[in-house]
OpenMM code with the backbone's topology and positions (N, CA, C; nanometers):
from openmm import Vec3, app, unit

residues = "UNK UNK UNK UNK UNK UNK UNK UNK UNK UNK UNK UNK UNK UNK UNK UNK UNK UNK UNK UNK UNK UNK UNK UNK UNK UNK UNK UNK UNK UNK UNK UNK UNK UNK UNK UNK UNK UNK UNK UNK UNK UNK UNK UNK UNK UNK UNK UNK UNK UNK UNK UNK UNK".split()
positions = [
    Vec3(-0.0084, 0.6116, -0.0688),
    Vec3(-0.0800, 0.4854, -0.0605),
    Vec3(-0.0024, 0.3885, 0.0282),
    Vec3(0.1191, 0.3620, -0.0210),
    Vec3(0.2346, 0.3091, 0.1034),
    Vec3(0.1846, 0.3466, 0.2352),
    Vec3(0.2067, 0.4133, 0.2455),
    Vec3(0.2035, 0.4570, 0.4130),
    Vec3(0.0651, 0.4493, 0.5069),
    Vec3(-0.0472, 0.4576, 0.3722),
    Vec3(-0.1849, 0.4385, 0.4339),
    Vec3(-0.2037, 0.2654, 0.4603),
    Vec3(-0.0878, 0.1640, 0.3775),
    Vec3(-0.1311, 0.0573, 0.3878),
    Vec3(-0.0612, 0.0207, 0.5509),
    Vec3(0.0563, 0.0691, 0.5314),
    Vec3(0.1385, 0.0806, 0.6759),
    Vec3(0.0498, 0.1244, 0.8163),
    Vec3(-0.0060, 0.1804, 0.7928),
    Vec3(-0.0933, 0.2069, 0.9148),
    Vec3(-0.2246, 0.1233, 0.9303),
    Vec3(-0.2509, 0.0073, 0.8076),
    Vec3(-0.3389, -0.0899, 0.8187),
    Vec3(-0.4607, -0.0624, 0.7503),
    Vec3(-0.4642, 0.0402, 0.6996),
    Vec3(-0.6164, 0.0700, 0.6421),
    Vec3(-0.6539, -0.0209, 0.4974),
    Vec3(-0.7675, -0.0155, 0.4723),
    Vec3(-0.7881, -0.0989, 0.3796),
    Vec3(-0.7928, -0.0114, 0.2548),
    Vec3(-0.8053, -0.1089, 0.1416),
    Vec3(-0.7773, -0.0277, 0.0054),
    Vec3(-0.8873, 0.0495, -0.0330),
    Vec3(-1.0393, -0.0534, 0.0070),
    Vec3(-1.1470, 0.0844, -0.0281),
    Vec3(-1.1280, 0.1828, 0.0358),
    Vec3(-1.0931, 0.1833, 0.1567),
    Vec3(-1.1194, 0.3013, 0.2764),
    Vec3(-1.0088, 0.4194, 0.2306),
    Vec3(-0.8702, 0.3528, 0.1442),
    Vec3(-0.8114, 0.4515, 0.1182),
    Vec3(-0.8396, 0.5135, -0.0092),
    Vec3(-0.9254, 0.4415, -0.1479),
    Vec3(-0.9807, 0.4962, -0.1908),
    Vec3(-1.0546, 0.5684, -0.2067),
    Vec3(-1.1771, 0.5435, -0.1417),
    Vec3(-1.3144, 0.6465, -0.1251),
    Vec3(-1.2136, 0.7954, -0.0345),
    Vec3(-1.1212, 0.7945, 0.0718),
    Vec3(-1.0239, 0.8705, 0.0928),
    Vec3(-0.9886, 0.9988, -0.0127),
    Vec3(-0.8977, 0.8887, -0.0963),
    Vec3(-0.8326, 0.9618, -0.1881),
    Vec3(-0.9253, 1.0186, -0.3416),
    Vec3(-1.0524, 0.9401, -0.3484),
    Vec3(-1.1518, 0.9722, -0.4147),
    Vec3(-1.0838, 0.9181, -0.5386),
    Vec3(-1.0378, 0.7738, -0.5335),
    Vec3(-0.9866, 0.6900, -0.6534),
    Vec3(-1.0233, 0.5680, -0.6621),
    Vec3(-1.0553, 0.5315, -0.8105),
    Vec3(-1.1310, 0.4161, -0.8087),
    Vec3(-1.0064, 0.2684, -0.7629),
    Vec3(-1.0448, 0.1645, -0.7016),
    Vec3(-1.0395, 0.0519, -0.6452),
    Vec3(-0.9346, 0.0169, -0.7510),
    Vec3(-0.9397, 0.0401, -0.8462),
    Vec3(-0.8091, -0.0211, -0.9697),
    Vec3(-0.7370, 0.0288, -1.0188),
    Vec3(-0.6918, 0.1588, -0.9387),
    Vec3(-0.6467, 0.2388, -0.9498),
    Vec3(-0.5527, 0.2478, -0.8467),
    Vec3(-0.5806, 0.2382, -0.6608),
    Vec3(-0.5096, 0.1739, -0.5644),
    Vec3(-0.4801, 0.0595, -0.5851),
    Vec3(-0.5363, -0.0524, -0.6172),
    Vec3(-0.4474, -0.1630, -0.6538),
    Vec3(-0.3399, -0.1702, -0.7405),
    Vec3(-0.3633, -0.0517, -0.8443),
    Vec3(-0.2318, -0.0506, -0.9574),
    Vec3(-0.1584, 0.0095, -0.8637),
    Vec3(-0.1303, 0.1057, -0.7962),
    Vec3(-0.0774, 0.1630, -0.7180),
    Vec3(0.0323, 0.0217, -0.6241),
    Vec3(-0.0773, 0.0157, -0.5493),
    Vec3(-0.0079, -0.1137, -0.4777),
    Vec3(0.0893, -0.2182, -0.5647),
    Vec3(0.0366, -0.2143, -0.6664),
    Vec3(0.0874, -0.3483, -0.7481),
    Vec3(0.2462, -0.3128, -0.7575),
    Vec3(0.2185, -0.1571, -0.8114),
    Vec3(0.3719, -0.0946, -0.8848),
    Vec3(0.4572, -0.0609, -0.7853),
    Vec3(0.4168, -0.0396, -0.6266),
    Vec3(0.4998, -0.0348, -0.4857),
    Vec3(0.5416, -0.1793, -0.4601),
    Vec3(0.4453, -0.2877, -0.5067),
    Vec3(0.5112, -0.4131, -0.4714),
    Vec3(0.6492, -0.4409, -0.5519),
    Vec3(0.6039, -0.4267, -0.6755),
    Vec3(0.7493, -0.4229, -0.7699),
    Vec3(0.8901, -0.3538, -0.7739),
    Vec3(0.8408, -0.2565, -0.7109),
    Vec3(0.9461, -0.1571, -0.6897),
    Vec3(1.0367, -0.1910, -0.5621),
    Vec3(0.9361, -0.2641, -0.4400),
    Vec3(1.0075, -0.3204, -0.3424),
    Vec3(1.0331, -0.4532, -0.3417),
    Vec3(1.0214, -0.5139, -0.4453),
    Vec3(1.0187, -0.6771, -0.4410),
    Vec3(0.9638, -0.7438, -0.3332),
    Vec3(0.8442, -0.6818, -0.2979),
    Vec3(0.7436, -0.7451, -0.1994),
    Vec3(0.6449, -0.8518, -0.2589),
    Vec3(0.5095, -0.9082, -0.2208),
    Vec3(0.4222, -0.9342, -0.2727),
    Vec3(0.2664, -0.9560, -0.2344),
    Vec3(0.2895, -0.9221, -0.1053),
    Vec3(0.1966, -0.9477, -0.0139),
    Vec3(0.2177, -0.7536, 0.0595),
    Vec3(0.0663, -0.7486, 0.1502),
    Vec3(0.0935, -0.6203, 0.1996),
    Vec3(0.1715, -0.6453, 0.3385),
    Vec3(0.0899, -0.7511, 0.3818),
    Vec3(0.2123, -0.7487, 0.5397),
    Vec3(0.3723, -0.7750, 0.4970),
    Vec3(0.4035, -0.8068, 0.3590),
    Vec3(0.6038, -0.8158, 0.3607),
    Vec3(0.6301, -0.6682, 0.3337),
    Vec3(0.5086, -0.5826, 0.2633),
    Vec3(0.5223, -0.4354, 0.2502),
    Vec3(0.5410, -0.3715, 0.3489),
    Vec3(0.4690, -0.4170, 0.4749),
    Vec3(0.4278, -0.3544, 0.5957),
    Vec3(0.5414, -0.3550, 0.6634),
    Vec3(0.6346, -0.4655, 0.6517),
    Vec3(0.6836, -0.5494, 0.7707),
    Vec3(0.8642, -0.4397, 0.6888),
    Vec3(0.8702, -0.4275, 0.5992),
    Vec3(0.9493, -0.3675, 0.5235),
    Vec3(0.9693, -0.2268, 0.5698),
    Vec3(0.8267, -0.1668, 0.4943),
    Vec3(0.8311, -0.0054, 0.5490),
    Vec3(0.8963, 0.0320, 0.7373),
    Vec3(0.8413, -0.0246, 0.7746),
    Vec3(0.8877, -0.0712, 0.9376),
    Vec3(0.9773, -0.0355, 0.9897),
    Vec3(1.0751, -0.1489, 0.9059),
    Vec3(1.2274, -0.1891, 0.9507),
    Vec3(1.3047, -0.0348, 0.8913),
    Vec3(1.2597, 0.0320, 0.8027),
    Vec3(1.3015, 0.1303, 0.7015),
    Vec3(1.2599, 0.2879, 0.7607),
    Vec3(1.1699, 0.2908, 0.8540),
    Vec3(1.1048, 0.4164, 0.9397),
    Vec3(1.2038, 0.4384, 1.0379),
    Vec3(1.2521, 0.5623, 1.0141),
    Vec3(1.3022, 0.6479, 1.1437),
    Vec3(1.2616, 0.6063, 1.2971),
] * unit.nanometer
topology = app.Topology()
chain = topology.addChain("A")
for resn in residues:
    res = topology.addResidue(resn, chain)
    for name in ("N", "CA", "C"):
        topology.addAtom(name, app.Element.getBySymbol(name[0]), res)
């Protein structure tokens, strides 16, 4: 889910994707925000980034 947000896609698009309901990627997201002490997707984005090979 990380990495699909990294490349900009949106959360339905990665849902209907992954064939998971909408509150289900957001929990997702929620528990990657916490884990990175992010809070927003672009400080996620801007994070994963700096952190890529």
């Amino acid at each position: 889910v990380a990495l699909r947000v990294m490349r900009g896609d949106g959360l339905k698009p990665i849902s209907e994707d992954m064939a998971l309901s909408m509150a289900t990627i957001k929990t997702h997201v929620q528990h990657i925000f916490d884990k990175t002490g992010t809070h927003r997707q672009a400080e996620l984005v801007r994070l994963l980034l700096a952190v890529q090979p």
